[in-house]
N, C-alpha and C positions, 0 to 999 in steps of 0.2 A: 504494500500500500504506500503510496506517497501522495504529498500536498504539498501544492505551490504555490505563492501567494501575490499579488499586486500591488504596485506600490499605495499606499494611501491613498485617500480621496476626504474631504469636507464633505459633509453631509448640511450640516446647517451650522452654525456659527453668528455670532452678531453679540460686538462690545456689552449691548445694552442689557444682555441677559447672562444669566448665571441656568446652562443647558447640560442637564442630566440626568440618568437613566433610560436610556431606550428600549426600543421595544419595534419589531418588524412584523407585518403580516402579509401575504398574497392577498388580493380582493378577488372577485370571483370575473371579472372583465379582464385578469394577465396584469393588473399592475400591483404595485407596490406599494405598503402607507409604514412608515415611519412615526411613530408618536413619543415623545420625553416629556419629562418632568422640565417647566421653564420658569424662571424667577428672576425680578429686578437683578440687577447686580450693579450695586452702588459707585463701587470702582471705575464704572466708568466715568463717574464725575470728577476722577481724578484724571491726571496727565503721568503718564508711565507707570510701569508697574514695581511693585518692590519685592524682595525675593523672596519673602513669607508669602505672599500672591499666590504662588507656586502649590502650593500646602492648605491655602485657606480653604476652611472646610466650612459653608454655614446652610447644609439644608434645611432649612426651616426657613417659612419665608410669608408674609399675610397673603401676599398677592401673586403664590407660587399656582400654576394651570399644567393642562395638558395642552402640547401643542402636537398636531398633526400634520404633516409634510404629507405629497404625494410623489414619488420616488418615477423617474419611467426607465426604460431598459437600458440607457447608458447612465444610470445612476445623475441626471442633472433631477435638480427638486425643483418644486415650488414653491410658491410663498407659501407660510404656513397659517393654517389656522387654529383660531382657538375654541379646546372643545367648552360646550358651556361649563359654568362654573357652579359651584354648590355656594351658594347664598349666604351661610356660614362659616365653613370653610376649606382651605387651602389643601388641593389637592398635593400627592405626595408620589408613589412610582406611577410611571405609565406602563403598562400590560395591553398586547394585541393578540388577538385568535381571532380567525376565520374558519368558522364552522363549513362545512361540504357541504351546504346547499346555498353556503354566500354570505350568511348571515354575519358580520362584524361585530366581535365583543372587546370594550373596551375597559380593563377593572384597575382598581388599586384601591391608596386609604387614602383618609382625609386628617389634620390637623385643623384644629379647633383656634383661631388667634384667642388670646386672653388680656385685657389691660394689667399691668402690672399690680394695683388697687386689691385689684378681683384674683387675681394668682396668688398673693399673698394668702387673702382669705378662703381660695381653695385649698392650700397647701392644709391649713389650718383644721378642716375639717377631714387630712387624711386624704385629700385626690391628689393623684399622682399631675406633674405636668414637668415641662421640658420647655431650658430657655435655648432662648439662640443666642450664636458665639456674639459676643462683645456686646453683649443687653441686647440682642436682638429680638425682645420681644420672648412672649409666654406664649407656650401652645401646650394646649390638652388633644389627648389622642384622641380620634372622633369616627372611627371604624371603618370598616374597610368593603367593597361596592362592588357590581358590577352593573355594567349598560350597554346598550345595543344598537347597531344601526342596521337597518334591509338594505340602504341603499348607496353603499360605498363612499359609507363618513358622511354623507351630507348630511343628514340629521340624525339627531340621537334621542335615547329614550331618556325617562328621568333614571335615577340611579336607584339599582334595585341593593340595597342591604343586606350581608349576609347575616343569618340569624346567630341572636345573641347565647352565647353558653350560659346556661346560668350556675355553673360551675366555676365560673370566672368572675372578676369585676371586681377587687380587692382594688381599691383606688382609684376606681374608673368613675365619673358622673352615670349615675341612673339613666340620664337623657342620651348617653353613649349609645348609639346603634349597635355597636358588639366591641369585642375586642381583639379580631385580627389583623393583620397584615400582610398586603400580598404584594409578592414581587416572583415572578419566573412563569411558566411558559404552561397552559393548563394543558390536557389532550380530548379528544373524541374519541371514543370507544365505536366496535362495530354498530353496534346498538344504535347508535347517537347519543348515545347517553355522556357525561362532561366529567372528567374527574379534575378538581382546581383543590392547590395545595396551597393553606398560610400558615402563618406563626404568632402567636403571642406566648404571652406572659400567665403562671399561675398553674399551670399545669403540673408541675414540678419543677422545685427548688428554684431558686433566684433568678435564672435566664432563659430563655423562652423554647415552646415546643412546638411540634408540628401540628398540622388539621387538613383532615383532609376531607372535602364537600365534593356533591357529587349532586348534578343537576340533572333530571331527565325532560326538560320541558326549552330546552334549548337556551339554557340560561337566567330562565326565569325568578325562579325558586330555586334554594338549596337545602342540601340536609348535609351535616356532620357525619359523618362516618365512621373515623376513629382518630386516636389519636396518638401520636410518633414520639419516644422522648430517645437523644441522644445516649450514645454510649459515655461509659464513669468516663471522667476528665482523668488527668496526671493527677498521682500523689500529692499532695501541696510540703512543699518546701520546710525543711525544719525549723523549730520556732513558730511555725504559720498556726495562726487560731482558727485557719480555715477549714473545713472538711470536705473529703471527694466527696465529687457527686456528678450527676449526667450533666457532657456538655449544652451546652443551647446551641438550638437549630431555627437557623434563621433562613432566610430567602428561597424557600424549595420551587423546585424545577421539576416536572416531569417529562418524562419524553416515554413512545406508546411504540414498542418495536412491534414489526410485521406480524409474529403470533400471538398480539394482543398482551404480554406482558409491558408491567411498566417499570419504570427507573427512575427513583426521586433523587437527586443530586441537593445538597444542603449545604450552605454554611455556617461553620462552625465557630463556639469560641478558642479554639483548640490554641495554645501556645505557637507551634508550630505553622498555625493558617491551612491544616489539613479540612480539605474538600471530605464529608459524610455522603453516603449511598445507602441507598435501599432497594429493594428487589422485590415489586410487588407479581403477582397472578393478575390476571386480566380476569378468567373465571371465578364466578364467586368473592365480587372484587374484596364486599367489607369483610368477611373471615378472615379473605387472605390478609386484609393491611393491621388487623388485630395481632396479629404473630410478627407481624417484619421485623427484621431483627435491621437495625439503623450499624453499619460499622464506618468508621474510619480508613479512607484511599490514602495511597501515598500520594497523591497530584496536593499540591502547593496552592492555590489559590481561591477569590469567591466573586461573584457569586458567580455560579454554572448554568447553561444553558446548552441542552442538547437537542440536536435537530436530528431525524431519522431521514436516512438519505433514500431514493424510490429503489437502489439495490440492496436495502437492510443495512447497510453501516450506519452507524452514530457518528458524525460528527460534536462531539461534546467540545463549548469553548467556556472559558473564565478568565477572570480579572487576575492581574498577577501586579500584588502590592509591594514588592520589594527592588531590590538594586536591578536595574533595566524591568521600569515598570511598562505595564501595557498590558497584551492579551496572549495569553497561548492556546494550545487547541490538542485535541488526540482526535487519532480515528481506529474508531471500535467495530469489531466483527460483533454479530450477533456471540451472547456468549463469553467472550471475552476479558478477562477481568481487567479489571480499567488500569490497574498500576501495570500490567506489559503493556500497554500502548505506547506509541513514542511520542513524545511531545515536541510541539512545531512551536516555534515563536512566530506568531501572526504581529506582531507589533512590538517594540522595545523600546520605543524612543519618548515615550512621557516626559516632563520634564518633573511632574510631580507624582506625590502618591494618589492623589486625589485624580483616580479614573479609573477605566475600566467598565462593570455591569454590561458584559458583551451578548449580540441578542443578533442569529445566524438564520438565514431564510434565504431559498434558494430562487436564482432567477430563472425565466423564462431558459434563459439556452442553457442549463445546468450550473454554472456555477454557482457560487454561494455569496452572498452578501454578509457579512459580521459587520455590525452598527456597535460602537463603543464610543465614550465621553473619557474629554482628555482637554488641560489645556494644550494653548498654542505659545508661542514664545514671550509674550506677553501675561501669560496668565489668567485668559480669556477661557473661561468652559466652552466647549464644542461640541457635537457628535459627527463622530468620523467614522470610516469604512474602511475594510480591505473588501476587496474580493477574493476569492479563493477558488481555486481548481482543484476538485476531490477526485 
């Protein structure tokens, strides 16, 4: 097996925004839609960049949306538009699927803006909430959605809510629609049926678990199905008052191989930035995912996204946060255990850590498209491409 890759490309870019997380889907017409997470970015009000620029991290944001690009076969975009917004508040990842009869779904979570005043006195009462870097404002987590278009992005539904655990909500507001978060790639079953994976808080010990929903109404309604907790972390350190216990499993991914098995790719808290896996049965789906045993891959990085290629290979890519940051990538036979695959560098040249969330969807003449967010020499957030030849 080999893969070759092309030089870079801009996807979409502009001073004025802080662009990240992407997300790629086919529409059912051969083209292509492109959707991220986009947010003021203040800096451009300044002149030049300073070299913490590089690093500066501040997702959270009042007047953070979705925007939607429409991509055509030589990867030139368009302008992009904005999907509507939820009235209170600020949406967070962008997620694309294209169901097989056309149907466009587009999900993620939402953050809640809060006045400083009012944060205070939520604290107070025990709710949890989350500031942005350099007093950038209070946000409470405000749960996590999906919505639909028939008619290739031009208009969308309202946002349908995944239902609330009531298992859960140790710090959340009552008025919280639920408490997950979703971020990576859902599948279609033969059936038509939908299996979408998120993560929160509360399920066990301190950092967050898996959930996995499962729509037969083509996105409509969900149900809960079961639920995933990481394999024990490391020892903790001598001296340490801390005790093992399962790591948290964040951003899951699924990808739906030819005989109907699946494969949930996780990121983890793990010391090392070790990528989690699991190995569900397509038949009998909720039994099967009741047993999955969650382990730890030798592959380096998060978050994963793996695309099933029309000859059964996996192309699985992720974010790769260390020294030559960027994106790398494996390709998997059916079968195959993911640490003998060879690993390709798709991208190395970030200037910071701040990038990555790579999201791989195949063109019209076979190759592949990978969309990642990175700055530029400036320190500008982007989302860029390779193509690749599988």
């Amino acid at each position: 097996m080999s893969l070759t890759v092309e030089p870079p490309c801009v996807l979409y870019r502009d001073p004025r925004y802080y662009s990240a997380f992407p997300t790629l889907a086919r529409t059912r017409d051969g083209g292509m839609m492109l959707a991220f997470r986009r947010a003021p970015d203040h800096r451009a009000l300044l002149r030049g960049a300073a070299p913490a620029d590089f690093d500066h991290v501040d997702h959270l944001h009042a007047r953070s949306h979705i925007a939607l690009v429409s991509l055509d076969g030589h990867i030139r975009q368009g302008q992009p538009a904005v999907l509507p917004v939820d009235s209170l508040a600020a949406d967070q990842d962008a997620n694309l699927f294209t169901l097989r009869d056309g149907r466009l779904l587009q999900y993620g979570f939402l953050w809640l803006p809060v006045t400083q005043d009012i944060a205070w006195r939520l604290k107070a009462e025990g709710r949890s909430l989350r500031m942005g870097r350099d007093g950038g404002g209070h946000f409470m987590f405000w749960g996590a959605y999906v919505r639909h278009s028939d008619d290739n992005g031009e208009t969308w539904s309202d946002r349908r809510f995944l239902p609330r655990d009531p298992r859960l909500g140790e710090g959340i507001h009552p008025d919280c629609p639920n408490t997950t978060a979703l971020r990576g790639r859902m599948v279609e079953r033969d059936d038509g049926g939908l299996v979408l994976a998120g993560y929160t808080h509360g399920l066990v010990g301190p950092g967050t678990a898996v959930q996995i929903f499962a729509s037969t109404d083509r996105g409509l309604s969900w149900d809960c199905l079961a639920d995933l907790t990481g394999p024990d972390g490391p020892e903790p350190s001598a001296g340490s008052s801390a005790s093992r216990g399962p790591l948290a499993l964040m951003e899951p991914a699924l990808a739906a191989w030819p005989d109907n098995r699946l494969s949930l790719f996780m990121r983890t808290n793990d010391p090392g930035d070790r990528l989690a896996a699991a190995g569900l049965t397509g038949s009998g789906l909720p039994s099967s995912l009741a047993g999955a045993a969650v382990t730890l891959t030798g592959i380096v990085g998060h978050p994963a996204d793996g695309l099933v290629l029309p000859d059964g290979r996996l192309l699985l890519v992720y974010g790769y946060r260390h020294r030559g940051a960027g994106v790398r990538a494996r390709l998997l036979e059916p079968g195959q255990p993911f640490d003998t695959a060879r690993e390709y560098i798709l991208h190395e040249h970030c200037p910071g850590y701040d990038c990555g969330y790579p999201w791989a969807e195949r063109l019209e003449d076979g190759r592949v498209l990978v969309a990642f967010y990175a700055a530029d020499g400036a320190g500008v957030r982007g989302i860029d491409g390779v193509v690749v030849h599988v």
